[in-house]
C-alpha positions, 0 to 999 in steps of 0.5 A, spaced: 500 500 500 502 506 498 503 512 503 500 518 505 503 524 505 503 530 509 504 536 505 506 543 508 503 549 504 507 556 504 503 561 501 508 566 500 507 574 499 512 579 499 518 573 501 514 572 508 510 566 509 503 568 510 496 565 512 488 567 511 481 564 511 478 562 504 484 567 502 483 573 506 485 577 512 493 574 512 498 574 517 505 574 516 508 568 520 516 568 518 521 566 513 520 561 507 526 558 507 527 557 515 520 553 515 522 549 510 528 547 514 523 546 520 518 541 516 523 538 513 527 537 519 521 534 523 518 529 518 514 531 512 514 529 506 514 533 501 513 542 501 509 545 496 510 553 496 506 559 492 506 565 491 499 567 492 499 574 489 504 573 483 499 571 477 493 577 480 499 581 480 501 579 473 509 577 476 514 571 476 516 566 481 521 568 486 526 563 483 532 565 488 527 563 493 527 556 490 534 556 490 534 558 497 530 552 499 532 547 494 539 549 497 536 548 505 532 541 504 533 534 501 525 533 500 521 534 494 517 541 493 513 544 489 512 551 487 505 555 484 503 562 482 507 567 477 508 561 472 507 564 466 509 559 460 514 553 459 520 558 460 518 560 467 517 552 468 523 550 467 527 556 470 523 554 477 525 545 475 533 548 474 532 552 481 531 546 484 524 544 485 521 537 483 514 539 481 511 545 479 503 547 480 499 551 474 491 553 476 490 559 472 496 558 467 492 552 465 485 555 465 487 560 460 491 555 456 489 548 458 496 546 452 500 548 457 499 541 461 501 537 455 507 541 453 509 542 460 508 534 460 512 533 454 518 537 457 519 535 463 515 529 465 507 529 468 510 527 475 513 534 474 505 538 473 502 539 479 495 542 476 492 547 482 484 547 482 481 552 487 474 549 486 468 553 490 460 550 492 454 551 487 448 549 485 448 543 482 445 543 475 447 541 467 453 547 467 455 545 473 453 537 474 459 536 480 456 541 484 463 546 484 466 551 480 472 552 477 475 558 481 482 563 479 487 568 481 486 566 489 477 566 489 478 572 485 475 570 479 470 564 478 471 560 470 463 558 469 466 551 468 465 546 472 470 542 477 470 534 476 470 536 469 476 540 468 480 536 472 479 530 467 481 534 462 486 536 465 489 529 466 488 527 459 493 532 457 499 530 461 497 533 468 501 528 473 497 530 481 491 535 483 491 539 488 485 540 489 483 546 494 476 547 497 475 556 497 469 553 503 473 550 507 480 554 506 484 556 513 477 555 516 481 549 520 475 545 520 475 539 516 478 537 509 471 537 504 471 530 504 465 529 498 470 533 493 475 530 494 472 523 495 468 525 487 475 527 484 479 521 487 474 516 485 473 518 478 481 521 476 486 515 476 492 520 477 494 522 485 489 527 489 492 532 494 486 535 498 487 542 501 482 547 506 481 545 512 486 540 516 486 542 524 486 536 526 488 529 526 482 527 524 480 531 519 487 527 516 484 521 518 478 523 514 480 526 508 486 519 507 480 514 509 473 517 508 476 522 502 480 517 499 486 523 499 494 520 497 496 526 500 494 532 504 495 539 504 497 542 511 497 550 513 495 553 519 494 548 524 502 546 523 504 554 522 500 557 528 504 551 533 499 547 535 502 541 532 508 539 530 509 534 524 511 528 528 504 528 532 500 529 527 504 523 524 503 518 530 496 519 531 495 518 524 500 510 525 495 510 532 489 510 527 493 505 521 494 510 516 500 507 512 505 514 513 512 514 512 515 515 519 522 518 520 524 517 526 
């Protein structure tokens, strides 16, 4: 059986890691590269970092930042926002990340996830969906929208729907981040992520929501998560990598441990 993995997020702005609700009111919480050094240290298994302004804003990716963290840990990481075409991939692959995210990217220009692909492999094309809660309805058969640039801007296309296309052209993993549940820190949205894992083939990272080890419980369990995305109930100290991981062996979920 596969492990689970438990992934810190590190939503960046201005070089300084910070954290909101559904994608507002953020606080400023520390250095990027010294948390990264934290998490690894502690036992997490991978990190994924964005740049949460950077395509609103209309810039590029911090790359000596990416190089910075790349010199500083020895897991694998992935980078989004500010990615704006196939050169701004592989400048962040050659600063030494080993994935790459593309959400609104990869709205625009779907294309982007097979050439991305064809270049550097799909275990390198992280696709980024921030899908938020509608009506259902013949437009929206999933019951969620496709949502951009940070909640800023809905697509009028329907999530599930998105996501396999996505597949098909080359995208290797989806995270899948719930605008509802975001920072909340009351549980992963476990029917989202449960309709994507049953009906992609690719891994299925679910995000918005962890406070606790149960909502991780959950989410690998119930929502048939590979992976989970972790924020504020790690940043704000209320636990440490290393409990979240003993209580996730207590409750037999497979995890790698480190120590």
């Amino acid at each position: 059986m596969l492990t689970k993995r438990i992934i810190p997020c590190l939503d960046v702005r201005n070089r300084k890691v910070t954290k909101g609700v559904r994608f507002q009111n953020n606080i400023e919480l520390g250095d990027p590269v010294e948390m990264a050094v934290a998490y690894s240290d502690g036992g997490c298994d991978e990190l994924v970092f964005y740049d949460i302004t950077a395509s609103a804003e209309e810039r590029g990716i911090d790359i000596d930042m990416v190089a910075e963290v790349a010199k500083a840990v020895h897991i694998p990481f992935a980078v989004g926002g500010g990615i704006k075409n196939l050169e701004d991939m592989k400048q962040v692959l050659l600063a030494g990340a080993e994935k790459v995210s593309v959400n609104s990217l990869a709205v625009r220009n779907p294309d982007i996830i097979a050439e991305g692909a064809k270049l550097f492999g799909s275990q390198c094309i992280v696709l980024g969906v921030d899908p938020v809660k509608v009506e259902k309805s013949e437009k929206f058969p999933s019951g969620y929208e496709v949502t951009i640039q940070g909640f800023r801007t809905r697509m009028g296309m329907d999530a599930l729907e998105w996501i396999k296309k996505a597949e098909g052209l080359g995208a290797g993993e989806v995270v899948v981040n719930s605008v509802d549940a975001d920072g909340t820190q009351e549980g992963f949205e476990i029917k989202l992520t449960r309709m994507i894992a049953e009906n992609v083939g690719i891994p299925v990272v679910a995000s918005g929501g962890g406070g606790t080890c149960q909502h991780l419980i959950d989410v690998f369990n119930e929502g048939k998560a590979d992976a989970a995305i972790i924020a504020s109930m790690i940043h704000m100290g209320k636990f440490t990598i290393k409990q979240i991981k003993d209580e996730l062996v207590a409750a037999s979920v497979p995890i790698r441990q480190k120590w």
